[in-house]
C-alpha positions as CSV (number, residue, x, y, z in Angstrom):
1,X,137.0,89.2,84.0
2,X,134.4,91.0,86.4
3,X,134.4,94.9,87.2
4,X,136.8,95.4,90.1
5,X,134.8,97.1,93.2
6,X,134.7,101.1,93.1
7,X,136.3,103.0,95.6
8,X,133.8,104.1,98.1
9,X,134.8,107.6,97.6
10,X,133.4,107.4,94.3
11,X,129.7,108.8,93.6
12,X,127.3,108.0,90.8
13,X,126.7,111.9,90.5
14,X,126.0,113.7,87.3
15,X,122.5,114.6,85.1
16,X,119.8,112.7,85.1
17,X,119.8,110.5,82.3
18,X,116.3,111.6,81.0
19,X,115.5,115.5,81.3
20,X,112.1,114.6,79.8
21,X,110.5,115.7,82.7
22,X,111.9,118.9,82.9
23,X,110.5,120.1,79.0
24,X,107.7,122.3,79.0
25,X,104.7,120.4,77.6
26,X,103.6,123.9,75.6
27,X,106.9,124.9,74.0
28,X,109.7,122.9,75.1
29,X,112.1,124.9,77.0
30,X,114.1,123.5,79.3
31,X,113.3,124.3,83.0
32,X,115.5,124.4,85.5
33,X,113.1,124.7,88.4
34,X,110.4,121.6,89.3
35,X,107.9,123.8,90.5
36,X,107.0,127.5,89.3
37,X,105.8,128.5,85.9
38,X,107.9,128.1,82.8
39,X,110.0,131.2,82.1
40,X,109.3,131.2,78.5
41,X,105.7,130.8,78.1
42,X,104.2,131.0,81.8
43,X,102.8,127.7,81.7
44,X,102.8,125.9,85.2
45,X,103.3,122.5,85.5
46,X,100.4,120.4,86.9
47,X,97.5,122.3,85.9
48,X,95.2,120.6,83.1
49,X,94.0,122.4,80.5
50,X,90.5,123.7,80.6
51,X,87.9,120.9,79.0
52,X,86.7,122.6,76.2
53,X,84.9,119.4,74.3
54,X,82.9,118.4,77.3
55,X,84.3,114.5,77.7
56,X,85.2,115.4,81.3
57,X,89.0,114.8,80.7
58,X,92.0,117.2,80.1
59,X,92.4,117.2,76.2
């Protein structure tokens, strides 16, 4: 037997299903905010780390 139809007053609200992108890459705290640094470590999102082997991409 298929689903009945939701209400329309229903929402699909709630968490994301994947907070993968909200995990610091440097120590894995959660952030709340999607821009700004982290608030545990200071490391901002975006920014590539220096290339320190010389192969001209982020390592």
């Amino acid at each position: 037997m298929p689903d009945a139809p939701r209400p329309a007053s229903w929402s699909d609200g709630g968490d994301a299903a994947c907070w993968l992108s909200e995990v610091c890459a440097e120590c894995g705290a959660l952030n709340e905010s999607p821009t700004g640094p982290c608030w545990r470590c200071g490391t901002v999102r975006g920014e590539d780390e220096p290339d320190t082997e010389g192969t001209g991409a982020p390592s």
